[in-house]
C-alpha positions as CSV (number, residue, x, y, z in Angstrom):
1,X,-24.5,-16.6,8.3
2,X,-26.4,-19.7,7.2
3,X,-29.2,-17.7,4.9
4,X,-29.6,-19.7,1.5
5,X,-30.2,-16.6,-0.7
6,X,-27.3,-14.2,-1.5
7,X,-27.1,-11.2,0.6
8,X,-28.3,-8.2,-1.5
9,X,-26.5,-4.8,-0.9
10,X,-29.3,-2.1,0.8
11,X,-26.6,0.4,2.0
12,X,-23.0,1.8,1.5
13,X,-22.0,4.2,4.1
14,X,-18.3,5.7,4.0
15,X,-16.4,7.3,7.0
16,X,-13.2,8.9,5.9
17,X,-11.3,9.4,8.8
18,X,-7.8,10.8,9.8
19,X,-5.1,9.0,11.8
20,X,-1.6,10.3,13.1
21,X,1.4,9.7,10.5
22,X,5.3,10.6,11.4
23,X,7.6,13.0,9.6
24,X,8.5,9.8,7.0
25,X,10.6,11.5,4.2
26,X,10.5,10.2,0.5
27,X,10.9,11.6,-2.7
28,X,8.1,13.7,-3.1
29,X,9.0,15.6,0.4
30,X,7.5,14.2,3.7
31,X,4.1,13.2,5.0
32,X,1.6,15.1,6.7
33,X,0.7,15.0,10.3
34,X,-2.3,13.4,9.2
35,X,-3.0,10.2,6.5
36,X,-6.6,9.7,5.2
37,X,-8.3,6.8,5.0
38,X,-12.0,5.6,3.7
39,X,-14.2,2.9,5.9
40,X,-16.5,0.8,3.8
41,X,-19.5,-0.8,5.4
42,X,-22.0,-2.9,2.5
43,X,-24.8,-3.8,4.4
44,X,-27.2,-6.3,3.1
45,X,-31.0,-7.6,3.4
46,X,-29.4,-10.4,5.6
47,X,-28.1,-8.3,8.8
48,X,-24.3,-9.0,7.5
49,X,-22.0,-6.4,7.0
50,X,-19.3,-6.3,4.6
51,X,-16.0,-4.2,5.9
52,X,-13.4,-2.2,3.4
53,X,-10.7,0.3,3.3
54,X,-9.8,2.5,0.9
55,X,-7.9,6.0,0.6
56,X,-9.5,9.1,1.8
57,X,-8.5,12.0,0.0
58,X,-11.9,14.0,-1.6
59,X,-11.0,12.5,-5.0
60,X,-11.4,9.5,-4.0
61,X,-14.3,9.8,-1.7
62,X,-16.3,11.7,-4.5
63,X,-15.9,8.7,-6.4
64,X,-16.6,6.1,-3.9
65,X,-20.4,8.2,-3.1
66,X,-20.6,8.5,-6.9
67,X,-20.5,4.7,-7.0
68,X,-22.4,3.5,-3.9
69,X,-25.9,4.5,-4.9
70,X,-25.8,2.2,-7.6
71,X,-24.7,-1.1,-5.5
72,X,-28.1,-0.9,-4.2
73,X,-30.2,-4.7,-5.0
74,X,-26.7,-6.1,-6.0
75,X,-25.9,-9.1,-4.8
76,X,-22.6,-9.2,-2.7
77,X,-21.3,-12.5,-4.7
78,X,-22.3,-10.3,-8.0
79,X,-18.5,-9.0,-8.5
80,X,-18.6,-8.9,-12.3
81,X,-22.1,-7.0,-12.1
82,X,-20.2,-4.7,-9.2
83,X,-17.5,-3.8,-12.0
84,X,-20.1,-3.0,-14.4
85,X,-22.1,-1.2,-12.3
86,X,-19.4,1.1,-11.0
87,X,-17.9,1.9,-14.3
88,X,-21.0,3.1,-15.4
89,X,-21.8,5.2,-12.5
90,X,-18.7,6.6,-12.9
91,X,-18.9,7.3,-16.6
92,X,-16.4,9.7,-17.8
93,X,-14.2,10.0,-14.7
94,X,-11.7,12.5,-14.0
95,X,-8.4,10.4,-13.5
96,X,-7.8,10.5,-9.5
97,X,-4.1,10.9,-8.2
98,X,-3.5,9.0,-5.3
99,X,0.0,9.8,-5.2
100,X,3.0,10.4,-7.5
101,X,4.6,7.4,-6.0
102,X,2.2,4.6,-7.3
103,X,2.9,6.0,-11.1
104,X,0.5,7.3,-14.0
105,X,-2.7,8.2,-13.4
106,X,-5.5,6.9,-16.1
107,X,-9.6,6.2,-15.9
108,X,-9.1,2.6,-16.0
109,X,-7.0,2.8,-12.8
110,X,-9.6,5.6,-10.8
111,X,-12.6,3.1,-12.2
112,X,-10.6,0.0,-10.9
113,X,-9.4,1.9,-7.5
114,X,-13.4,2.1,-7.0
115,X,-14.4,-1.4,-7.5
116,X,-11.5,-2.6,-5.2
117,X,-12.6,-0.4,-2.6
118,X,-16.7,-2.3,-3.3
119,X,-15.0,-5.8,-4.2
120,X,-13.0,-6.5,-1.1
121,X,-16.2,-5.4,0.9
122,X,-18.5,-7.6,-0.8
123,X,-15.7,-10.7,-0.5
124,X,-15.9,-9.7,3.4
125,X,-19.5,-10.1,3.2
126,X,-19.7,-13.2,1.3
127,X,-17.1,-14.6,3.6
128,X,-19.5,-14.1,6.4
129,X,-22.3,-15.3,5.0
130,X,-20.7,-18.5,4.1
131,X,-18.4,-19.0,7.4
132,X,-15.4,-18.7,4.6
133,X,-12.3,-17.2,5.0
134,X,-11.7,-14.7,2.3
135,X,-8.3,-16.4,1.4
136,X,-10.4,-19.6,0.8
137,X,-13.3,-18.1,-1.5
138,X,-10.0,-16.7,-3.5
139,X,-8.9,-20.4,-4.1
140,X,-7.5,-21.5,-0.9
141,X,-4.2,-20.4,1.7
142,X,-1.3,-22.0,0.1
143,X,0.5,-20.3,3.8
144,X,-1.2,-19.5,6.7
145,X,0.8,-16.9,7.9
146,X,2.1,-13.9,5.4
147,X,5.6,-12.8,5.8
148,X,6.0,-8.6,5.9
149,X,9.2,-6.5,5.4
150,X,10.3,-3.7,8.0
151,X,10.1,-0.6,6.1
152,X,12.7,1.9,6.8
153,X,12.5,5.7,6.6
154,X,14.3,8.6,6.7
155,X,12.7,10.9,9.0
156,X,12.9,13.8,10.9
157,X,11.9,13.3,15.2
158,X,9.1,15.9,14.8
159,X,6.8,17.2,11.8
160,X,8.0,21.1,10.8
161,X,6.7,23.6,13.0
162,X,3.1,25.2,11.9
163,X,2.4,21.7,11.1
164,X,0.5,21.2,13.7
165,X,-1.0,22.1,17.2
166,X,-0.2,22.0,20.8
167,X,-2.0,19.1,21.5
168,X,-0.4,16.9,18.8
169,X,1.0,13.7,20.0
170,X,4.6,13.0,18.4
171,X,6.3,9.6,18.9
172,X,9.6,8.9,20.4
173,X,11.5,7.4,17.6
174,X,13.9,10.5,16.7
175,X,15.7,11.2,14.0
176,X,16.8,8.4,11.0
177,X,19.2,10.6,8.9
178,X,22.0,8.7,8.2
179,X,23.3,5.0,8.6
180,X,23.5,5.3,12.1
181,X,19.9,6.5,12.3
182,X,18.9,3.8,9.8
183,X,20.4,1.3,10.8
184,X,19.1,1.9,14.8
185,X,15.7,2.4,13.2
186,X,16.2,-1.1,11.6
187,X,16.9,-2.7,15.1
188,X,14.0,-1.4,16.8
189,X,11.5,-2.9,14.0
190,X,13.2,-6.4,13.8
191,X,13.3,-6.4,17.6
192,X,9.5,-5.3,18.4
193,X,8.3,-7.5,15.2
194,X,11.2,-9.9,14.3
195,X,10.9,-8.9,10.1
196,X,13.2,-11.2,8.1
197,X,13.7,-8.4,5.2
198,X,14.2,-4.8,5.3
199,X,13.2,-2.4,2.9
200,X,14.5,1.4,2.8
201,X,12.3,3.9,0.5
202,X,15.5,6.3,-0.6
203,X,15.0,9.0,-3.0
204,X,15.9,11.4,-0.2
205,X,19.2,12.0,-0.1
206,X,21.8,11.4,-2.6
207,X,22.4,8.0,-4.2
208,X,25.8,7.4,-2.7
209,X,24.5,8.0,1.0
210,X,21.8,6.0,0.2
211,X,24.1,3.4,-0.9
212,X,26.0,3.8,2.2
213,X,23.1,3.2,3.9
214,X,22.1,-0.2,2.4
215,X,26.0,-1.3,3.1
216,X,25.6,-0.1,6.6
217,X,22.4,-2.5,7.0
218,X,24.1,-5.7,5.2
219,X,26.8,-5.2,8.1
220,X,24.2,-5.1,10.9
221,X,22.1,-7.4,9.2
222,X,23.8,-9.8,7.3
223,X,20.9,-12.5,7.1
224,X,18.4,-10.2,5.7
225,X,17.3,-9.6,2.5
226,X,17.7,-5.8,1.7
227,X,15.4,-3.4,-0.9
228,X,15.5,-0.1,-1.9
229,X,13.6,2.1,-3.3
230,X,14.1,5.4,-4.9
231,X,10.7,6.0,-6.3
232,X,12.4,6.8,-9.6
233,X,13.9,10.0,-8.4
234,X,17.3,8.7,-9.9
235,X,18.3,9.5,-13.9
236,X,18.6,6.3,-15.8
237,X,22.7,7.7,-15.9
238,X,22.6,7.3,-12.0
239,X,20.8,4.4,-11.8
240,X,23.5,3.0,-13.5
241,X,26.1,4.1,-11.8
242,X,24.7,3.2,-8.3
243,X,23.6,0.1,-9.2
244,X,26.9,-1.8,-9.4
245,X,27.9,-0.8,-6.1
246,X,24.9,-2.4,-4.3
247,X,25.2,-5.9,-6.4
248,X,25.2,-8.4,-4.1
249,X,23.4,-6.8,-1.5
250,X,19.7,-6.2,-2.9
251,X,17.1,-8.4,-3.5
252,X,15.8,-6.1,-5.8
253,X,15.9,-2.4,-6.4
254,X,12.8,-1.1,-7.1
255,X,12.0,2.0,-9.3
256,X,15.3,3.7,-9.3
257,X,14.2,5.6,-12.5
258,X,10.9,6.6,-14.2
259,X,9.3,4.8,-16.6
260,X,9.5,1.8,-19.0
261,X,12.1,2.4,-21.0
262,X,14.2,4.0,-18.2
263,X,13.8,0.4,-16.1
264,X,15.0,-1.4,-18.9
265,X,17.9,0.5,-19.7
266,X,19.0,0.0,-16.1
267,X,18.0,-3.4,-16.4
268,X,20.2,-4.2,-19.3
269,X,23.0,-2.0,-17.3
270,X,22.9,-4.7,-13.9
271,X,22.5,-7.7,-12.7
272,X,20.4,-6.5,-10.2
273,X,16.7,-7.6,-10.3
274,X,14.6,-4.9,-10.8
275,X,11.0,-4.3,-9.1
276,X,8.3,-1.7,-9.7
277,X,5.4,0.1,-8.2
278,X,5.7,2.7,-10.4
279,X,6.0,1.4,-14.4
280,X,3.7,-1.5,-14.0
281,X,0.5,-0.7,-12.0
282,X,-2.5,-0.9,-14.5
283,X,-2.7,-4.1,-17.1
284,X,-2.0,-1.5,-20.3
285,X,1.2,-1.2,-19.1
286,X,2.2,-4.7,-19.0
287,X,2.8,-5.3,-22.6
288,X,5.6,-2.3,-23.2
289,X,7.3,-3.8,-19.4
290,X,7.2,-7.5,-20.9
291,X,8.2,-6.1,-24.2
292,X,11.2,-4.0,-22.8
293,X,12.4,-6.4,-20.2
294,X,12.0,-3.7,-18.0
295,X,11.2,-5.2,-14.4
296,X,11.8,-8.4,-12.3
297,X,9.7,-8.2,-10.0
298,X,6.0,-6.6,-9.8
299,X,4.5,-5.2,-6.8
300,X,1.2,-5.7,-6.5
301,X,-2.1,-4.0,-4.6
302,X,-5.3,-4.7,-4.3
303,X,-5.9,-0.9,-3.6
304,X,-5.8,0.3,-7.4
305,X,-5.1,-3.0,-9.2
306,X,-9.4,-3.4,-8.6
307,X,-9.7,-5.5,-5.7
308,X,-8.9,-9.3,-5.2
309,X,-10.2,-10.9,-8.6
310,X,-7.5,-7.9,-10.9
311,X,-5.2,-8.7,-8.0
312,X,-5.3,-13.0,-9.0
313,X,-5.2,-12.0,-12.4
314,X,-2.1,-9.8,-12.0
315,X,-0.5,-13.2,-10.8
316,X,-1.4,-15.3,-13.7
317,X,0.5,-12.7,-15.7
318,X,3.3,-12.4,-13.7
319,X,3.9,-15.8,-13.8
320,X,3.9,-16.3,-17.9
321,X,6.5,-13.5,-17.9
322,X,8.5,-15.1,-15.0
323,X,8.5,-12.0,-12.9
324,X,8.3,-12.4,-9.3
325,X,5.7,-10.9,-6.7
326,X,5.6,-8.7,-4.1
327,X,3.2,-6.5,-2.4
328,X,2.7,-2.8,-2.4
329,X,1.9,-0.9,0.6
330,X,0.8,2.9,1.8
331,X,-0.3,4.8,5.2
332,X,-3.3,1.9,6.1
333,X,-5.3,0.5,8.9
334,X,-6.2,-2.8,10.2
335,X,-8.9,-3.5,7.3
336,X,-6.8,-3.3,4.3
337,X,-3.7,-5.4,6.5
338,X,-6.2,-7.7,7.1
339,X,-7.4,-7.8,3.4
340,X,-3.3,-7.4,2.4
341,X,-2.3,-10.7,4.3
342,X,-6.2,-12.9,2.8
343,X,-4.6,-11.9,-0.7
344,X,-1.1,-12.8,-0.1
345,X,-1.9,-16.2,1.8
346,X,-4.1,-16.9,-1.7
347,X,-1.2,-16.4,-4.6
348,X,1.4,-19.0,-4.7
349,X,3.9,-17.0,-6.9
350,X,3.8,-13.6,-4.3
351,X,7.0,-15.0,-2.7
352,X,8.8,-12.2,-1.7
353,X,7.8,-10.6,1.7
354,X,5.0,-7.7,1.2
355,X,5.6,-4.0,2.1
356,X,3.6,-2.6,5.3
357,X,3.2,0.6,6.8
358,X,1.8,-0.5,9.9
359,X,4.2,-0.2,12.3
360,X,4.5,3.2,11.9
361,X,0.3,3.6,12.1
362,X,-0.6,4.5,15.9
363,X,-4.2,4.1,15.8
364,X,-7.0,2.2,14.4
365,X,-10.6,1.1,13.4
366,X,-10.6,-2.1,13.8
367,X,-10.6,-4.3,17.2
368,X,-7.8,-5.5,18.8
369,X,-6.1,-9.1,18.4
370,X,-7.1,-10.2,15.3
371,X,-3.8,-9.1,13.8
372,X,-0.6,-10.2,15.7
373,X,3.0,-10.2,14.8
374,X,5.1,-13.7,15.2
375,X,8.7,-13.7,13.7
376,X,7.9,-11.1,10.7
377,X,4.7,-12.6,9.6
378,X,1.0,-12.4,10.2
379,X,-1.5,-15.4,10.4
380,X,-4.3,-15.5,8.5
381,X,-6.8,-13.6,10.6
382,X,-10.4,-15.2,11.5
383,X,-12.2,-17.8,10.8
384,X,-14.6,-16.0,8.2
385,X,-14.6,-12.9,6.2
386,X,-11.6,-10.7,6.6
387,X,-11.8,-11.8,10.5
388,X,-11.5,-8.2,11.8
389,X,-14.5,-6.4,13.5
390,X,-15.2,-2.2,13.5
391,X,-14.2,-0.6,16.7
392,X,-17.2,2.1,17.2
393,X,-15.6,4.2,19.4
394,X,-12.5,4.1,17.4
395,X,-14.1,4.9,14.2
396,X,-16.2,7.9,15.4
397,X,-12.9,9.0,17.3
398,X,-11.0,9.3,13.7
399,X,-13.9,10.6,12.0
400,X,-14.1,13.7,14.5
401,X,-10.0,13.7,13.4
402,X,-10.9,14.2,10.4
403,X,-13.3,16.6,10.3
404,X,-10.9,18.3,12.5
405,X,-7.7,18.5,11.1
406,X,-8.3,20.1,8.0
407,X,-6.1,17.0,5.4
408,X,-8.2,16.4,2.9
409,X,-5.8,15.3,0.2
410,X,-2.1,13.9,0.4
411,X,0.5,16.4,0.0
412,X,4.0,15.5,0.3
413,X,5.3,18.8,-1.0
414,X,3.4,21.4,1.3
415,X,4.1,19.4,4.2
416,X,7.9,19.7,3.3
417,X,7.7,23.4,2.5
418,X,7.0,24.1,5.9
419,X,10.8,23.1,6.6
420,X,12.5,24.4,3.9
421,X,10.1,27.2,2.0
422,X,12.4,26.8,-1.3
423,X,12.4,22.9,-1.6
424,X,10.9,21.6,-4.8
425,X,9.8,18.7,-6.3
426,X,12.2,17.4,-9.1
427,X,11.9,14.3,-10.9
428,X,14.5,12.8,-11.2
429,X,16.2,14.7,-8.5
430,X,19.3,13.0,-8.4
């Protein structure tokens, strides 16, 4: 901190590692015993160290090693030469699938899921060299603390059997099959973290007891805004029959069908807004969603969007079409929540509570404290950079996890074959 000359990058080194996940159902079958995730360190010529998190599946590590060896002698405030830098490494990429959940797959997406990964790293790095938070080198906290939504599951109280070994640690929150299971679920998360909204991911079961569901959680929480989310696994004919019959107690329903022109044939069908991580998640598809009136609301992440800088732009556009904001989450740790709530405390118009999976996430790379829960919402960690630190002992722990376990990419549909050989995926299911 201090130097007068920008830090210049003289090593990349990525840790994928492996961290405990539940027996969270969704449309595309249930998760693993194990999520992946990629640790970023950028090291510079001035002794700082910039801190990032990415996705750890071998796709996605092959490109972020591809990558790294060119980031060498770039400086950490260079973002547009990062961008230029990587694409070119990258070349002619082979389109990466993080998961069917987060919609099409393209080059421009795998090329911007890289330079996020770099970006947010570098705006750590540049953060500490300055004594900035990253929220202020992004234009300044317009909040200082960043509200999060609980987000509900179906799940089962313990992964199939053969999913994993004698030694394997489950948790002690049981079943969540039904209303009565969602709704206690519900109670639990608002109790241990007082959330102000709660948001269900459906496409499990069928729409009705879905439905019945999100009626269940307006009686026991009539205060709270509710979501759902089928992850398009409903036919547009569903989607509009379901949707009348939860009008008045959403605040959106996010991707109940696939596609564009699906959305905005529900849209047209319901007064219900409608959100989407699904049919808007590069900027090429923006023009047929603002064309169609497709979505509402756009959820947004820094993960595949291409860091912080895509992420601000993403806003600007969301606000000339009116549409509201949100934020996007999957299986993370500490670095990207930390980089999650700099983002959100930096864009005015991301007004509506952001997704997290971290209550469900039992273990960590980061130190403690820098990321406490008061009333639903997270302050602003730190006091420069993202304001987290590496845990060590934590990292190498999850490392030796992962070189362990075996998971090397996500795969909703194996896992859930274990349970029920015949299950297949189908899309739209319902």
């Amino acid at each position: 901190m201090g130097s007068t000359s920008a830090p210049k990058i003289t090593e990349v080194v990525i840790t994928p590692v492996a961290v405990l996940d539940p027996p969270l159902l969704n449309a595309s079958g249930v998760h693993q015993p194990y999520q992946l995730r990629a640790v970023i360190e950028v090291h510079t010529d001035a002794g700082i160290t910039g801190l990032s998190e990415a996705y750890g599946d071998d796709p996605t590590l092959a490109n972020l090693r591809k990558a790294a060896p060119a980031l060498a002698g770039l400086s950490v405030f260079d973002v547009n030469g990062l961008t230029s830098r990587v694409a070119l490494a990258l070349g002619k990429v082979t389109p990466t699938n993080l998961t069917e959940l987060v919609g099409r797959v393209s080059r421009e997406k795998t090329v911007a899921q890289t330079v996020g990964a770099f970006e947010v790293a570098c705006y750590d790095a540049q953060g500490r060299a300055t004594g900035q938070r990253v929220c202020d080198l992004l234009g300044g906290a317009v909040r200082e603390a960043v509200p999060y939504s609980a987000y509900l599951f179906y799940r089962w109280a313990v992964h199939p059997d053969g999913a994993t070994g004698p030694d394997y640690p489950d948790d002690d929150w049981g079943d969540a099959l039904d209303p009565d299971g969602i709704v206690r679920q519900a109670r639990r998360l608002v109790d241990t973290y007082g959330f102000g909204s709660l948001k269900l991911k459906g496409g499990v079961f069928e729409p009705e007891a879905e439905a019945e569901a999100i009626e269940a959680l307006r009686e026991a929480f009539p205060e709270h805004p509710l979501r759902l989310d089928p992850n398009a696994n409903w036919s547009v004919a569903t989607s509009q029959r379901i949707a009348p019959r939860l009008e008045g107690l959403l605040e959106y329903l996010e991707d109940p069908t696939g596609g564009n022109p699906g959305m905005a044939e529900v849209a047209r069908s319901t007064s219900l807004p409608l959100a989407t991580n699904m049919c808007v998640t590069a900027f090429e598809e923006v023009p047929e969603a603002a064309r169609l009136g497709s979505v509402s609301v756009v959820l947004s992440d820094h993960h595949y969007w291409g860091g912080f800088r895509a992420s601000l732009k993403l806003a600007g556009i969301c606000e000339t079409f009116d549409w509201g904001m949100s934020m996007h989450s999957n299986t993370h740790l500490g670095i990207s929540l930390a980089a999650m709530t700099h983002l959100a405390a930096a864009v005015p118009n991301l007004t509506y509570a952001c997704d997290t999976h971290s209550p469900w996430t039992r273990e960590d790379v980061i130190q403690p404290g820098a990321l406490v829960w008061d009333k639903g919402s997270l302050a602003v960690p730190g006091s420069e950079g993202l304001g987290v630190e590496l845990d060590r002992d934590a990292l190498e722990k999850l490392h030796r996890q992962y070189l362990e376990c075996g998971v090397r990419s996500r795969d909703d549909l194996s896992a859930m074959r274990l349970k029920d050989p015949a299950w297949e995926r189908l899309n739209p299911r319902f």
